[in-house]
C-alpha positions as CSV (number, residue, x, y, z in Angstrom):
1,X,-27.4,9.6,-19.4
2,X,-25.8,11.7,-17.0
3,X,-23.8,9.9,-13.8
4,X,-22.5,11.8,-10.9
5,X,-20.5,10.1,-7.9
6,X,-20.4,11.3,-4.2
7,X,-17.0,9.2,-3.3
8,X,-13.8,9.7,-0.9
9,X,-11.9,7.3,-3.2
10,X,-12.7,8.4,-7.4
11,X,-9.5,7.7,-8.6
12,X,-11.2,3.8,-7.9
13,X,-13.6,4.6,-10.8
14,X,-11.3,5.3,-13.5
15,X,-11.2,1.3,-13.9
16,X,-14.6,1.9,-15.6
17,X,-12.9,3.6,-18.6
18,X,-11.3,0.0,-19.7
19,X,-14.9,-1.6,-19.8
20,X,-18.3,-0.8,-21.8
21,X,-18.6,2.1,-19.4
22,X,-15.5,3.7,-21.0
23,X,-16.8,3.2,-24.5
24,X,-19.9,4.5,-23.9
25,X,-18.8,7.7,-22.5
26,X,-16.3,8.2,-25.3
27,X,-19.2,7.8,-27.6
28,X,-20.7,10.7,-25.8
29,X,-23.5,8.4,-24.4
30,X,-22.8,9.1,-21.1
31,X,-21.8,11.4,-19.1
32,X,-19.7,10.2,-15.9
33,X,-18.2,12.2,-13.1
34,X,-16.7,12.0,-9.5
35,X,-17.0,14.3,-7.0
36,X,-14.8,13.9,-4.2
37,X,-16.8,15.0,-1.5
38,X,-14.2,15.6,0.9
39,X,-12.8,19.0,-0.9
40,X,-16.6,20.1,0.0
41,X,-15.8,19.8,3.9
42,X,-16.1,22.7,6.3
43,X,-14.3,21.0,9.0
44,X,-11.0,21.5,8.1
45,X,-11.4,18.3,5.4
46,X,-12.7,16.0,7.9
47,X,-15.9,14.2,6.7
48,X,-16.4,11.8,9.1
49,X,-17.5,12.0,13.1
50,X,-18.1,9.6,16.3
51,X,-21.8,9.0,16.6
52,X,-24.1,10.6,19.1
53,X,-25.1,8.1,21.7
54,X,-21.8,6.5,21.7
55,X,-20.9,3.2,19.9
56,X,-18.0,1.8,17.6
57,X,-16.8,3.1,14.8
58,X,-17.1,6.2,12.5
59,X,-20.3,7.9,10.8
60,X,-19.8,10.4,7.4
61,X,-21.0,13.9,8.0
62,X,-24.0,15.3,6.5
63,X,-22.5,18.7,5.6
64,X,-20.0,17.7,3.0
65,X,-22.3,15.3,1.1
66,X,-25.3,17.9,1.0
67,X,-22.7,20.7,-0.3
68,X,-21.6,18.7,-2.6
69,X,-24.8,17.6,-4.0
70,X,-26.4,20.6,-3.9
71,X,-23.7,22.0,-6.3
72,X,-24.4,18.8,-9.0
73,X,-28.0,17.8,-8.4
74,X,-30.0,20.4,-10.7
75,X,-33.2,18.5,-11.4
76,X,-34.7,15.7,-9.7
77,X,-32.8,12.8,-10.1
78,X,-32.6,9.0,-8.9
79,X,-30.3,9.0,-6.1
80,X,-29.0,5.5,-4.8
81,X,-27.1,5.4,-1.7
82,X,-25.1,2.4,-1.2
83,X,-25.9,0.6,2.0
84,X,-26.3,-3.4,2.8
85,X,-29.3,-3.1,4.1
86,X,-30.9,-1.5,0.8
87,X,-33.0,-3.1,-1.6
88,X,-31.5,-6.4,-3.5
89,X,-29.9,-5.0,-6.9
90,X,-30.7,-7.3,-9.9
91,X,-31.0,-7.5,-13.6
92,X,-34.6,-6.1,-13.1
93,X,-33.4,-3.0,-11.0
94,X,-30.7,-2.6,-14.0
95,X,-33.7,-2.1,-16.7
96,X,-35.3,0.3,-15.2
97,X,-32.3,2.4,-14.2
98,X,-30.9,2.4,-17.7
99,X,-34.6,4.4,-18.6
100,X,-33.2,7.1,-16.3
101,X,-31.5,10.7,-17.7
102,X,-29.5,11.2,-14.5
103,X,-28.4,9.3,-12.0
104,X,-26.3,10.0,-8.5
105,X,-24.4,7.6,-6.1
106,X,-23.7,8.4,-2.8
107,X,-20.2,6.0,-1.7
108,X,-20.1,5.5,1.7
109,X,-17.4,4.4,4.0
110,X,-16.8,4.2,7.9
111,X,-19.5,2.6,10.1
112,X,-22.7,4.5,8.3
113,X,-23.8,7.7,7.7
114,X,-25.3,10.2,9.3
115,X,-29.3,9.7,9.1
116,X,-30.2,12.9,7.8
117,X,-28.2,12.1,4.3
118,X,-31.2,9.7,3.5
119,X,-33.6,12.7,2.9
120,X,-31.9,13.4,-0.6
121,X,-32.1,9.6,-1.5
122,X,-35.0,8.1,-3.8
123,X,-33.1,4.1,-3.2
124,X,-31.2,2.9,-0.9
125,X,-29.9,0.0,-2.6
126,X,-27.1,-3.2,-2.0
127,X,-25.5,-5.8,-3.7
128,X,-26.1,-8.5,-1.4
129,X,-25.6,-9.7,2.4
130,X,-22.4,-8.9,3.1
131,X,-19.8,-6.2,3.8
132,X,-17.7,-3.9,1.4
133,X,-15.4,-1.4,3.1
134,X,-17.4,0.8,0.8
135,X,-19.8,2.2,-1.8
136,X,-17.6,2.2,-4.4
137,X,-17.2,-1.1,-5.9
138,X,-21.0,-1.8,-5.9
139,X,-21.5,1.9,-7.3
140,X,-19.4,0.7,-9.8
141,X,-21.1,-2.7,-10.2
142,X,-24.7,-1.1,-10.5
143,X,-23.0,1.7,-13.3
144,X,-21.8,-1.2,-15.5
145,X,-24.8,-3.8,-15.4
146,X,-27.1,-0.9,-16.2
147,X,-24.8,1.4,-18.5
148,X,-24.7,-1.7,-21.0
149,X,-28.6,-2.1,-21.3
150,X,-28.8,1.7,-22.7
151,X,-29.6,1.7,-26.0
152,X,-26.8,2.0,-28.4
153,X,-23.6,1.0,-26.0
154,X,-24.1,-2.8,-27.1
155,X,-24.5,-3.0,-30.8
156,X,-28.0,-5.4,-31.1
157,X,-30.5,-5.3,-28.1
158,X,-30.5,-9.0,-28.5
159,X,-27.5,-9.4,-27.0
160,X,-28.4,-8.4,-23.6
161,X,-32.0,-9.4,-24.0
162,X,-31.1,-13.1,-24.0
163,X,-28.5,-12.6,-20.8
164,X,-28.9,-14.6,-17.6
165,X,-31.7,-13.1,-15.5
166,X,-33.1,-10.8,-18.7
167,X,-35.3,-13.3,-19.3
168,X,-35.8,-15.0,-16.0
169,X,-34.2,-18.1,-16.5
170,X,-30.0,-18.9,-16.6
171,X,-28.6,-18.4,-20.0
172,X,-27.9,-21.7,-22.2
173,X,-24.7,-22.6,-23.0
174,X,-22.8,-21.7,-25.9
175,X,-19.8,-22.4,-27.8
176,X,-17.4,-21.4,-30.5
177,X,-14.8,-22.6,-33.0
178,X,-13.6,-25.1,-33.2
179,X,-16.1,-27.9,-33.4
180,X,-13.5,-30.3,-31.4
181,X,-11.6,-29.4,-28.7
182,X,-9.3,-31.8,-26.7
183,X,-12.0,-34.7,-27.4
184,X,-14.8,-32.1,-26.3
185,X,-17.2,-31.3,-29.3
186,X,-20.0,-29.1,-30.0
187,X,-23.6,-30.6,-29.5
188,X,-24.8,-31.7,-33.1
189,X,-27.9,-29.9,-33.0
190,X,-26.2,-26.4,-33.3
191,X,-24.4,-27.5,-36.4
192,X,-27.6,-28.8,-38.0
193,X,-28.8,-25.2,-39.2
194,X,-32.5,-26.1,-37.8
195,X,-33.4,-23.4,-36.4
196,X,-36.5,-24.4,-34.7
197,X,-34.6,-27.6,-33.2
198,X,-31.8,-25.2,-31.9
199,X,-34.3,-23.0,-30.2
200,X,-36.2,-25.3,-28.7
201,X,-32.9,-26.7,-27.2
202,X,-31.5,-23.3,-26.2
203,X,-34.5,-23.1,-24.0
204,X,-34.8,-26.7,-22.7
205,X,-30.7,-26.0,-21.5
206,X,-32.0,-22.6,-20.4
207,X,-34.5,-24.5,-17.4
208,X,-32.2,-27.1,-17.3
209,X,-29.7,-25.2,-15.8
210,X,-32.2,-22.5,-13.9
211,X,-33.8,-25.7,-12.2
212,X,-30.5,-27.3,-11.0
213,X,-28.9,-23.9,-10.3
214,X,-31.3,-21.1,-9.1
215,X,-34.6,-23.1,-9.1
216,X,-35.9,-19.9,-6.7
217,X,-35.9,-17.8,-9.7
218,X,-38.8,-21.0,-11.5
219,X,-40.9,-19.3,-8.3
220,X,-41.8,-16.1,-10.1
221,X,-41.0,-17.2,-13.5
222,X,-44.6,-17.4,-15.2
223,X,-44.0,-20.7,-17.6
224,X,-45.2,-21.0,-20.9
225,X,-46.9,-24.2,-22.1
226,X,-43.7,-25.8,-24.0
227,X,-41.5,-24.7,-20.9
228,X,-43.4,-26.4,-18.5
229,X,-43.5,-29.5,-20.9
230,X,-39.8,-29.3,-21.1
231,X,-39.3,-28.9,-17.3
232,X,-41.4,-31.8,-16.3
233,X,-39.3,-33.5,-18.4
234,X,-36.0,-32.3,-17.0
235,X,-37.3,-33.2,-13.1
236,X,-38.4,-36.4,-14.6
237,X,-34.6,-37.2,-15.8
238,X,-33.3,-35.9,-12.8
């Protein structure tokens, strides 16, 4: 996959190199590179500009993003400009830009951007409701949570697979050695080597913890027989 980034700030994303991101590219899986936009400015460097019509604050220049993207962009990629009021990024959104071959972020920063940057965008796309001073740290955010779901930069698909959210429901818990720890032990049934048991528990802790956590994801969640079982059960306790 090939990753291009429209930032003021890149130096931010060499943070990447100390997580799966980094590995991946040294594998050659990936291709990642910043593109300071601002060395692309025809205004004596300045990128941003007050907005016409008056009002607070600063808007970023179409001129040095489009010059710079022009000079990077030679298919048709997925674009993704950062902006809070894009669409909702979740694990979903992550699977289906991991099937990409290239993708480009555009960083903002300032009040906004100019309007006329949106016409080389295919999503406009945020990490929530709320603020960042800018585009970076979610670019960087949506780059890690979808870099990891490519094939071959986690060793077994099965370990992202059975992730929160991959499935639709909250990930059970886990544990590791040792079997006691300050009076807190491991739940017999994953020492009893029955795997149907331990499965079947996996998924009741799965709902169990969806239900009392994020029951709006059991909305959309399409229940199987045994899983609604279970989670009668678990309201029934509760």
């Amino acid at each position: 996959m090939k990753i291009d980034v429209l930032t003021l700030f890149p130096e931010m994303f060499t943070a990447l190199e100390h997580s799966i991101v980094g590995k991946a590219r040294h594998k050659g899986i990936i291709k990642l590179t910043c593109h300071n936009f601002r060395e692309n400015a025809a205004n004596a460097r300045h990128v941003d500009d007050e907005p016409y019509g008056g009002g607070q604050g600063m808007l970023l220049c179409a001129q040095p993003i489009f010059d710079t993207f022009e000079k990077i962009a030679a298919k048709k990629p997925r674009v993704l400009l950062l902006d809070p009021a894009g669409k909702r990024f979740n694990q979903s959104y992550a699977e289906e830009l991991a099937k990409e071959d290239e993708l480009i972020f555009i960083c903002g920063h300032y009040e906004g951007y100019d309007e006329r940057i949106k016409t080389l965008v295919t999503d406009e796309v945020s990490l929530g409701d709320f603020v960042l001073t800018g585009g970076e740290l979610a670019a960087m955010t949506i780059i890690d949570a979808t870099v990891r779901l490519i094939p071959e930069v986690i060793g077994k698909a099965i370990s992202h697979q059975e992730d929160s959210f991959s499935s639709g429901l909250l990930e059970y818990p886990q544990y590791t050695r040792p079997y006691e720890y300050r009076g807190m032990k491991v739940p017999d049934v994953l020492m009893s080597g029955h795997h149907a048991n331990i499965r079947k528990w996996r998924l009741e802790q799965s709902l169990r913890k969806t239900y009392q956590r994020r029951p709006d994801l059991l909305e959309n969640y399409c229940l199987t027989e045994e899983e609604r079982q279970l989670l009668e059960e678990i309201k029934n306790e509760l």
